[in-house]
N, CA, C and O atoms as a Tripos MOL2 file, in Angstrom:
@<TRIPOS>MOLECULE
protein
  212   211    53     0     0
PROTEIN
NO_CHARGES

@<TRIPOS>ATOM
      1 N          34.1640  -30.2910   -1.3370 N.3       1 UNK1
      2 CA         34.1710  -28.8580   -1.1720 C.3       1 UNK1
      3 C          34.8770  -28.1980   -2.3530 C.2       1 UNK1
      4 O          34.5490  -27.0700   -2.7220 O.2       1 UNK1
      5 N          35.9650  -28.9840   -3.0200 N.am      2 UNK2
      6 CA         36.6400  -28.0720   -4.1960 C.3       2 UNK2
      7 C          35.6890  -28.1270   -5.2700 C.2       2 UNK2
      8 O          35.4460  -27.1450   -5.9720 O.2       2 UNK2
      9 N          35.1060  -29.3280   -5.4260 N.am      3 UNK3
     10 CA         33.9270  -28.9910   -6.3970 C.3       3 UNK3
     11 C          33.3980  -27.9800   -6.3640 C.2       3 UNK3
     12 O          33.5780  -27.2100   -7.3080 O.2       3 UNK3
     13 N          32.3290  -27.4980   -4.9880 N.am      4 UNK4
     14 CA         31.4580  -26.2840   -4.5940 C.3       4 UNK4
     15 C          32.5490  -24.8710   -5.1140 C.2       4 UNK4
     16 O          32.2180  -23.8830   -5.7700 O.2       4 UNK4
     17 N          34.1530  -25.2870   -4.4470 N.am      5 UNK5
     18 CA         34.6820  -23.6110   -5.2540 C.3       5 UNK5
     19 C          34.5680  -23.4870   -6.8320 C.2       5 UNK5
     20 O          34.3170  -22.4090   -7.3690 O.2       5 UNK5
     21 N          34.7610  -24.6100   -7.5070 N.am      6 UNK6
     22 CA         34.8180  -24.6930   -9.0010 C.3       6 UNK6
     23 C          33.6680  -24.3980   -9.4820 C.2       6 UNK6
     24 O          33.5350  -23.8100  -10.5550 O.2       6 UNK6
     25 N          32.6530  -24.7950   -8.7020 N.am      7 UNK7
     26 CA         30.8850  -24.5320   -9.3780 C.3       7 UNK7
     27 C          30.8410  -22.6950   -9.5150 C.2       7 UNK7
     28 O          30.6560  -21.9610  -10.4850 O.2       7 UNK7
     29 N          31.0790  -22.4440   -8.1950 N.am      8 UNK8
     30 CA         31.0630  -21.1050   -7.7160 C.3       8 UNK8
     31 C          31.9450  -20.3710   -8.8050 C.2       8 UNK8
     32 O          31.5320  -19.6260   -9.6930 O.2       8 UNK8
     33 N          33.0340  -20.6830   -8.5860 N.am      9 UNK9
     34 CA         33.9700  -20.0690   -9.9430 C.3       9 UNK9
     35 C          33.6600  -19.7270  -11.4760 C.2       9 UNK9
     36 O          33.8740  -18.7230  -12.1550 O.2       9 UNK9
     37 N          33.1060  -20.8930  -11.7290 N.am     10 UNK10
     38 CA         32.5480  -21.0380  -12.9410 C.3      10 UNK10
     39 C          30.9850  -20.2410  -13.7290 C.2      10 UNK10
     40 O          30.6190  -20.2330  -14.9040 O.2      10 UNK10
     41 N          30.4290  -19.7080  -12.6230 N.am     11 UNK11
     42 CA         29.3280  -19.1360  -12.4980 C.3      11 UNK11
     43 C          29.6330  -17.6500  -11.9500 C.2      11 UNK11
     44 O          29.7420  -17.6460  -10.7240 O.2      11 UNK11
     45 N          29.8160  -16.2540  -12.6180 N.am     12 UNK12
     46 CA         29.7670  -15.0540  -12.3030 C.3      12 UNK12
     47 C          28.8360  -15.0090  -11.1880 C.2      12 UNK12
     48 O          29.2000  -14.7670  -10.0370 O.2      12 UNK12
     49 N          27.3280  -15.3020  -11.6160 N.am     13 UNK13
     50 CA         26.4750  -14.4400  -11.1660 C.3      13 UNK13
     51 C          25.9260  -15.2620   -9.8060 C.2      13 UNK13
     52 O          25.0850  -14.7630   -9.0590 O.2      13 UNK13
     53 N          26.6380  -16.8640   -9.5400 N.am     14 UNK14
     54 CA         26.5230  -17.2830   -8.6130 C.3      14 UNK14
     55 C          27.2590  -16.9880   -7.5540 C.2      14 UNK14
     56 O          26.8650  -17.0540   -6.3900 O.2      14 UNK14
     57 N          28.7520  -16.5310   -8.0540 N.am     15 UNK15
     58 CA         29.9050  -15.7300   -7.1440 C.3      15 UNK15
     59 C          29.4090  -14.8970   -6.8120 C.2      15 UNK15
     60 O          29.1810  -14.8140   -5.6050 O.2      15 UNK15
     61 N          29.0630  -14.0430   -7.5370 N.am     16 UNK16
     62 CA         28.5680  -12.5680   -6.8250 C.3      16 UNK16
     63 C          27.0520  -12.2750   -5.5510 C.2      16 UNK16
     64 O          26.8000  -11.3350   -4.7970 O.2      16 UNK16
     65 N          26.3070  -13.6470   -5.8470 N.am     17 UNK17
     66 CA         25.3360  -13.8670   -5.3300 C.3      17 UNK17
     67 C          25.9150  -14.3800   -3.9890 C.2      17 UNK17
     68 O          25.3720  -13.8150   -3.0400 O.2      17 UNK17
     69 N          26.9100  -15.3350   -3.6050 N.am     18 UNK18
     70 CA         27.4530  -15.6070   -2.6420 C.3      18 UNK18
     71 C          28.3430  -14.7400   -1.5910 C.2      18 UNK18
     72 O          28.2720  -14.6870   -0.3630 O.2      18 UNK18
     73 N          29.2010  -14.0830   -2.5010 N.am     19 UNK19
     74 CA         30.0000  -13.0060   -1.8200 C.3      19 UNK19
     75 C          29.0980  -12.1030   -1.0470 C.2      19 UNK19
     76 O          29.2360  -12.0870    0.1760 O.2      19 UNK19
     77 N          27.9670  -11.1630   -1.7460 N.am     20 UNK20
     78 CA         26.8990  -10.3850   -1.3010 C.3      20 UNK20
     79 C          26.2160  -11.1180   -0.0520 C.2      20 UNK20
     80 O          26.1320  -10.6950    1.1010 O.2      20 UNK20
     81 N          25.7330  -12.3740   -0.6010 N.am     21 UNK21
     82 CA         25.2480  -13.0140    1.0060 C.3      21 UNK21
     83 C          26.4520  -13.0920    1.9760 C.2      21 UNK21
     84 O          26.2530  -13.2840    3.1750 O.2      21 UNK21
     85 N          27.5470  -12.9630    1.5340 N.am     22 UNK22
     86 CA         28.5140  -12.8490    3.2210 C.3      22 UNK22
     87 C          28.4420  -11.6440    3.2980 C.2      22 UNK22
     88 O          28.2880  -11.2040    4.4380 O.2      22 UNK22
     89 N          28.5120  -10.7610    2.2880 N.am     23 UNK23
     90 CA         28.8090   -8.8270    3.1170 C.3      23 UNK23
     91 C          27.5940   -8.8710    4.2020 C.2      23 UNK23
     92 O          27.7450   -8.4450    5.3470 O.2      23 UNK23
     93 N          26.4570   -9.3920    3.7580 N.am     24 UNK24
     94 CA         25.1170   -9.3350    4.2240 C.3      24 UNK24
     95 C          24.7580   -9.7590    5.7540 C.2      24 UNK24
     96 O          24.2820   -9.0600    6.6480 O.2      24 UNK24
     97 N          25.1530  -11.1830    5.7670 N.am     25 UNK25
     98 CA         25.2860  -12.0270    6.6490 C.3      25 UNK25
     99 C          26.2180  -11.9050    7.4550 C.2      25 UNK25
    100 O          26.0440  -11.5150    8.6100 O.2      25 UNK25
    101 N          27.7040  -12.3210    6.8070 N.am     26 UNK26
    102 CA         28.5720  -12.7120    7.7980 C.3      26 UNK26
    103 C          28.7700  -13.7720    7.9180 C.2      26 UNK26
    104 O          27.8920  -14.5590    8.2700 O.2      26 UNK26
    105 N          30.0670  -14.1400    7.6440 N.am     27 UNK27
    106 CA         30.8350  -15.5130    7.8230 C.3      27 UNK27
    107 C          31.0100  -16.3960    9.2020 C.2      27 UNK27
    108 O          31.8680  -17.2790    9.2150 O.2      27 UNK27
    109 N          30.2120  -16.1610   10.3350 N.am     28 UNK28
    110 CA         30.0750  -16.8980   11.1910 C.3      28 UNK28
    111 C          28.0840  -17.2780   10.8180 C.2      28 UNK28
    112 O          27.6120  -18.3490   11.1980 O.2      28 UNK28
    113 N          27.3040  -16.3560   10.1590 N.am     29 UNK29
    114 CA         25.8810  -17.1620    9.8650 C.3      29 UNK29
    115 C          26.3330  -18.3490    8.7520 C.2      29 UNK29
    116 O          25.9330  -19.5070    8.6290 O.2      29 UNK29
    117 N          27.2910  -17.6070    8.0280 N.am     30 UNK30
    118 CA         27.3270  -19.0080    6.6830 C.3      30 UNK30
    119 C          27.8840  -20.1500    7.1760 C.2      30 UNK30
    120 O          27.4480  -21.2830    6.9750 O.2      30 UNK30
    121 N          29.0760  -19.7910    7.9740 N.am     31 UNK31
    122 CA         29.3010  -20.8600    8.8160 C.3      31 UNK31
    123 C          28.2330  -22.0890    9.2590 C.2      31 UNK31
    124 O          28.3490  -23.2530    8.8750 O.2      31 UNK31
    125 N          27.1920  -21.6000   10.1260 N.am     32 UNK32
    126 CA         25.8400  -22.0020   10.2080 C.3      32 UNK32
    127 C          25.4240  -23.0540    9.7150 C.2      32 UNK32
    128 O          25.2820  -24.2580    9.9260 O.2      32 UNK32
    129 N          25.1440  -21.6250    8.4220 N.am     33 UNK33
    130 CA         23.9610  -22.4100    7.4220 C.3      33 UNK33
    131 C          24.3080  -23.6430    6.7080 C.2      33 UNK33
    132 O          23.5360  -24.4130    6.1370 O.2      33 UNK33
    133 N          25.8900  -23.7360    6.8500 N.am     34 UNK34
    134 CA         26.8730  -24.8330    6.2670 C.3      34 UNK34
    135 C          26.7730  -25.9370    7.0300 C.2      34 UNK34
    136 O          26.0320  -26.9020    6.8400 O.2      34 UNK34
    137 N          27.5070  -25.7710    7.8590 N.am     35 UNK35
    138 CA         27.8040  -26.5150    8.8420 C.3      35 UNK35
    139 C          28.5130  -28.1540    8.3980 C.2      35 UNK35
    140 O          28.0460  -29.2930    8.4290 O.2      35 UNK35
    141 N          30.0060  -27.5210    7.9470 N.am     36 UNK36
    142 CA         30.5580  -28.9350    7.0390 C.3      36 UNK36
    143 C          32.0330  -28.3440    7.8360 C.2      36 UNK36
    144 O          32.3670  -27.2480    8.2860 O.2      36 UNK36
    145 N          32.6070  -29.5250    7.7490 N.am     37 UNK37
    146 CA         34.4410  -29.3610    8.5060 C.3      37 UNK37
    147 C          34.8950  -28.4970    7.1690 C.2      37 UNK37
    148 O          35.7760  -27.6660    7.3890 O.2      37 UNK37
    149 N          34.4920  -28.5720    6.0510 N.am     38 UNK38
    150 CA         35.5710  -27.8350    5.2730 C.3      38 UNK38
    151 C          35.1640  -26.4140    5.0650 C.2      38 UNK38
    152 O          36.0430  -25.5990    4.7850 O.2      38 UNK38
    153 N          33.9030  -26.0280    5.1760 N.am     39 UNK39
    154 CA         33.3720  -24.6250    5.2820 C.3      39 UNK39
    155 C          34.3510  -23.8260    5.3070 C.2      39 UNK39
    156 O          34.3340  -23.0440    4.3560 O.2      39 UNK39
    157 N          35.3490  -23.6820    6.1320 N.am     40 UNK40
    158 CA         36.6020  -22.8400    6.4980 C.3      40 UNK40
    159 C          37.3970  -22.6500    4.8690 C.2      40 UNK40
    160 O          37.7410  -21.5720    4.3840 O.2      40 UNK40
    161 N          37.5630  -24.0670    4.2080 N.am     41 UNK41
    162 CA         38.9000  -23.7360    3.3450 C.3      41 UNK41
    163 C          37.4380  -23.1640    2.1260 C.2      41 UNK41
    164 O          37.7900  -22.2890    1.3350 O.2      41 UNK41
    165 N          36.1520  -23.5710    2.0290 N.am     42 UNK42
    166 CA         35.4190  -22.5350    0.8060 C.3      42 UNK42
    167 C          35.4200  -21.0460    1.2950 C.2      42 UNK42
    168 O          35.5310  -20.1600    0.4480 O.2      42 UNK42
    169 N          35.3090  -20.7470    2.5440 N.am     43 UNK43
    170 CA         34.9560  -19.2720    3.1660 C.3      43 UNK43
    171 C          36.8650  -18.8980    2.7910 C.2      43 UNK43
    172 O          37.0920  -17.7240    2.4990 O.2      43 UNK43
    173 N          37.5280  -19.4230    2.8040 N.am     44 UNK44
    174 CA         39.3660  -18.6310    2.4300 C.3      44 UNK44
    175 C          39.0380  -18.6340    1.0730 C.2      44 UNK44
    176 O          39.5570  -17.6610    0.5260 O.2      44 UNK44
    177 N          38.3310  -19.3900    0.2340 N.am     45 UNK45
    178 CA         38.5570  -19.3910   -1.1160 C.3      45 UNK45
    179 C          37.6880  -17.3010   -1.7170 C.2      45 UNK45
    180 O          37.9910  -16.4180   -2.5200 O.2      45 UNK45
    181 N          36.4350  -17.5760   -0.5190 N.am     46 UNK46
    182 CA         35.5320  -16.6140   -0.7730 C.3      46 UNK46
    183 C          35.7960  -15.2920   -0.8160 C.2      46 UNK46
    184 O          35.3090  -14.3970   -1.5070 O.2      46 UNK46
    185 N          36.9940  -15.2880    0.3790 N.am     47 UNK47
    186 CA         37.3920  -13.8850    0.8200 C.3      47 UNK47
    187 C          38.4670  -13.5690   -0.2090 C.2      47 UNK47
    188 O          38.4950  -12.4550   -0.7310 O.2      47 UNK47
    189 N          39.3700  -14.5310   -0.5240 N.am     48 UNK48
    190 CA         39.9650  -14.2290   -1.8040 C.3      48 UNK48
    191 C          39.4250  -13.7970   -2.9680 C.2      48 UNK48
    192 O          40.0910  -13.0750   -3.7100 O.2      48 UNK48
    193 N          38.0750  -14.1990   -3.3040 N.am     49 UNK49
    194 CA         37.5790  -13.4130   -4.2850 C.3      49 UNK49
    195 C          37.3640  -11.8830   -4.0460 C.2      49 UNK49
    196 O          37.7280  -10.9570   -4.7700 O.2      49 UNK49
    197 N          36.5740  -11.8270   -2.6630 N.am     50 UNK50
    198 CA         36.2560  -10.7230   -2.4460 C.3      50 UNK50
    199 C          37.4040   -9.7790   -2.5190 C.2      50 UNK50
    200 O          37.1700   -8.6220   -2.8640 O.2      50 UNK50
    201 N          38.7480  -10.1820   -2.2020 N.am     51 UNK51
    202 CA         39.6700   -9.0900   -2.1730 C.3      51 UNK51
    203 C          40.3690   -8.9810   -3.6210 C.2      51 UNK51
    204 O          41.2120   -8.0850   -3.6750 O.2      51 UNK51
    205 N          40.2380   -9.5000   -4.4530 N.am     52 UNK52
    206 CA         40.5120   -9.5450   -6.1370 C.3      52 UNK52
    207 C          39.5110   -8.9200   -6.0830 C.2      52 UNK52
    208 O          39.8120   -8.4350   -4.9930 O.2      52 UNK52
    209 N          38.4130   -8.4140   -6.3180 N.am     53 UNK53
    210 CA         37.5100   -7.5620   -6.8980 C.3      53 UNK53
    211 C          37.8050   -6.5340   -6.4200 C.2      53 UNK53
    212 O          37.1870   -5.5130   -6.7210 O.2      53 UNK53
@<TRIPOS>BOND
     1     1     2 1
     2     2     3 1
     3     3     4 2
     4     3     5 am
     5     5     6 1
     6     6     7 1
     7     7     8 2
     8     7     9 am
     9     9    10 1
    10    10    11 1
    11    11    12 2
    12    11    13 am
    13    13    14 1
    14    14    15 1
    15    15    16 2
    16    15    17 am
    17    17    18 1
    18    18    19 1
    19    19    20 2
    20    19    21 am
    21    21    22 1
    22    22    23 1
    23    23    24 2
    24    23    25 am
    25    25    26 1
    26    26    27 1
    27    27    28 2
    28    27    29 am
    29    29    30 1
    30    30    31 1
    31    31    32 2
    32    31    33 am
    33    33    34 1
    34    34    35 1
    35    35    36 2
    36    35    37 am
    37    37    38 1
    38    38    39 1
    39    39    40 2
    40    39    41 am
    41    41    42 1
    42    42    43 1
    43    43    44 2
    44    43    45 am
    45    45    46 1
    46    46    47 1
    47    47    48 2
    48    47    49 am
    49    49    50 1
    50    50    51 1
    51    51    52 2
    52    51    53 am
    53    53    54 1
    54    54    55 1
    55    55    56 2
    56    55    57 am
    57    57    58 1
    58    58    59 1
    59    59    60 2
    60    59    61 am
    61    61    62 1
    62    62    63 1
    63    63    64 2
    64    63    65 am
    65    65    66 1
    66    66    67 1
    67    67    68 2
    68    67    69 am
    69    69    70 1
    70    70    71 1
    71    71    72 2
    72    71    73 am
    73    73    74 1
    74    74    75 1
    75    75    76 2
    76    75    77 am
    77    77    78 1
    78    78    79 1
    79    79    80 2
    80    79    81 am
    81    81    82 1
    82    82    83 1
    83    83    84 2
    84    83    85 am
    85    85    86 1
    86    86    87 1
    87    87    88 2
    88    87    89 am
    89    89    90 1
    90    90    91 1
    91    91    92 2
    92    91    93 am
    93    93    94 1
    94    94    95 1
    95    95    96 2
    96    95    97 am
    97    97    98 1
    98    98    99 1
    99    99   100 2
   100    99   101 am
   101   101   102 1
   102   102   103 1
   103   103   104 2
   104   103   105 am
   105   105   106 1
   106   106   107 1
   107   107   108 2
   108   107   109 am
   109   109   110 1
   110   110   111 1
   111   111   112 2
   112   111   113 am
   113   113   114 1
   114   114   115 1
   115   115   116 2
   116   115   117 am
   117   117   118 1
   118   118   119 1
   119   119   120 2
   120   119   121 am
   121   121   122 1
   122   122   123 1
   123   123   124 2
   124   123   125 am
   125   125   126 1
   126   126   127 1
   127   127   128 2
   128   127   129 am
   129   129   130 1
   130   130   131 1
   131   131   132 2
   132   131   133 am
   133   133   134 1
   134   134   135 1
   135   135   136 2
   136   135   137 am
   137   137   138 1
   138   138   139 1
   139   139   140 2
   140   139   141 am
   141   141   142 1
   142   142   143 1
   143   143   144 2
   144   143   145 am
   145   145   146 1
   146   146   147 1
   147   147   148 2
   148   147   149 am
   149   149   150 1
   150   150   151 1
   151   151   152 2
   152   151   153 am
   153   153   154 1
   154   154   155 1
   155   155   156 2
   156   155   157 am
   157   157   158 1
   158   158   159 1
   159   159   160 2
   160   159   161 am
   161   161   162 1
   162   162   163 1
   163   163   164 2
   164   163   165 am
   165   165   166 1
   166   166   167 1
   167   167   168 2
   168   167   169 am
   169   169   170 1
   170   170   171 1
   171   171   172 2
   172   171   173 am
   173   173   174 1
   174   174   175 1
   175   175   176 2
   176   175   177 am
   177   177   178 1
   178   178   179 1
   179   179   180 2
   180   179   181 am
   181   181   182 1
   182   182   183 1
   183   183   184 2
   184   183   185 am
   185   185   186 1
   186   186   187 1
   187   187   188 2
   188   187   189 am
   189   189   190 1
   190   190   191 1
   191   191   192 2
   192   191   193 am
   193   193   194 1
   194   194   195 1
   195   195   196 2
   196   195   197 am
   197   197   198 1
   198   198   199 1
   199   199   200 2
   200   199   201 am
   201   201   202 1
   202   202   203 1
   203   203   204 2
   204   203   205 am
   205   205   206 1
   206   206   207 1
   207   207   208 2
   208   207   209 am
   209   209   210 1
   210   210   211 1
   211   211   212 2
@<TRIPOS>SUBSTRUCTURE
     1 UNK1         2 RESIDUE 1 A UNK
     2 UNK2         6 RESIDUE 1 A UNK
     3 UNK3        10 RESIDUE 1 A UNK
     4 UNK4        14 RESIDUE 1 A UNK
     5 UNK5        18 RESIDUE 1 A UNK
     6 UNK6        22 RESIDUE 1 A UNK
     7 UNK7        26 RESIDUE 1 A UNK
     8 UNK8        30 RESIDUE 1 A UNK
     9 UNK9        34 RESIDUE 1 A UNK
    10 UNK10       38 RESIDUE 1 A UNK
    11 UNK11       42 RESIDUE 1 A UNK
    12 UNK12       46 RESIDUE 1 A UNK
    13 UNK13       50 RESIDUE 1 A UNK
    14 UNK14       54 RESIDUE 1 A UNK
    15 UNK15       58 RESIDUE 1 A UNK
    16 UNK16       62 RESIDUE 1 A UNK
    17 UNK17       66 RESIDUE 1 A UNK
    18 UNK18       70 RESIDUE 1 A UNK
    19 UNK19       74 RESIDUE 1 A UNK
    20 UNK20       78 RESIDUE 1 A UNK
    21 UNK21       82 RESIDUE 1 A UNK
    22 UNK22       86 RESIDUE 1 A UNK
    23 UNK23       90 RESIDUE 1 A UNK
    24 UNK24       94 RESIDUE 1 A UNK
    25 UNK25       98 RESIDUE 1 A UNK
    26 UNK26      102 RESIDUE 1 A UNK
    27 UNK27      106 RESIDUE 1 A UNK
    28 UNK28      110 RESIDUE 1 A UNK
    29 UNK29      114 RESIDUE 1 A UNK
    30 UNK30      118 RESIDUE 1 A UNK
    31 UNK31      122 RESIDUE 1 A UNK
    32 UNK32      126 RESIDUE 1 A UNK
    33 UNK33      130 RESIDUE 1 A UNK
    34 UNK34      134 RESIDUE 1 A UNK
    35 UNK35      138 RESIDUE 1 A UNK
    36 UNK36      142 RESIDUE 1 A UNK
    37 UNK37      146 RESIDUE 1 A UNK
    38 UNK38      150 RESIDUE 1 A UNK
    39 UNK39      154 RESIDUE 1 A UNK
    40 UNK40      158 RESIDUE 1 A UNK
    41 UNK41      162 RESIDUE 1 A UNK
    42 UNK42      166 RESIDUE 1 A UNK
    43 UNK43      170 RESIDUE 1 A UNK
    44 UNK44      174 RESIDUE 1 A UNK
    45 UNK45      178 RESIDUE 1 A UNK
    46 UNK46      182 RESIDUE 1 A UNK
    47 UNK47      186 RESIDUE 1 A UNK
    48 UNK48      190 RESIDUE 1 A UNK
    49 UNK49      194 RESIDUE 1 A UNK
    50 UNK50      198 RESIDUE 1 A UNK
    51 UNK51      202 RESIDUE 1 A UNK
    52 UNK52      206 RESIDUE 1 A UNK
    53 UNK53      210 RESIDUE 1 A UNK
């Protein structure tokens, strides 16, 4: 999963593509669409971005 934050990190336009799919969605669909035990600590990493911007 820290990989997936580092990919994400490393990529603007993939961050922004992700964040937008949660305003969109909602962090109980990504939850979902995930469906991994660590989902939780990438979705804390996510919302931290979102609140830095």
């Amino acid at each position: 999963m820290a990989k997936a934050v580092d990919e994400i990190e490393s990529n603007p336009t993939l961050k922004a593509r992700v964040i937008g799919a949660l305003k969109a969605g909602g962090t109980e669909a990504f939850k979902e669409l995930i469906d991994h035990p660590l989902v939780n600590i990438l979705l804390a990493s996510i919302e931290g971005w979102q609140e830095a911007e």
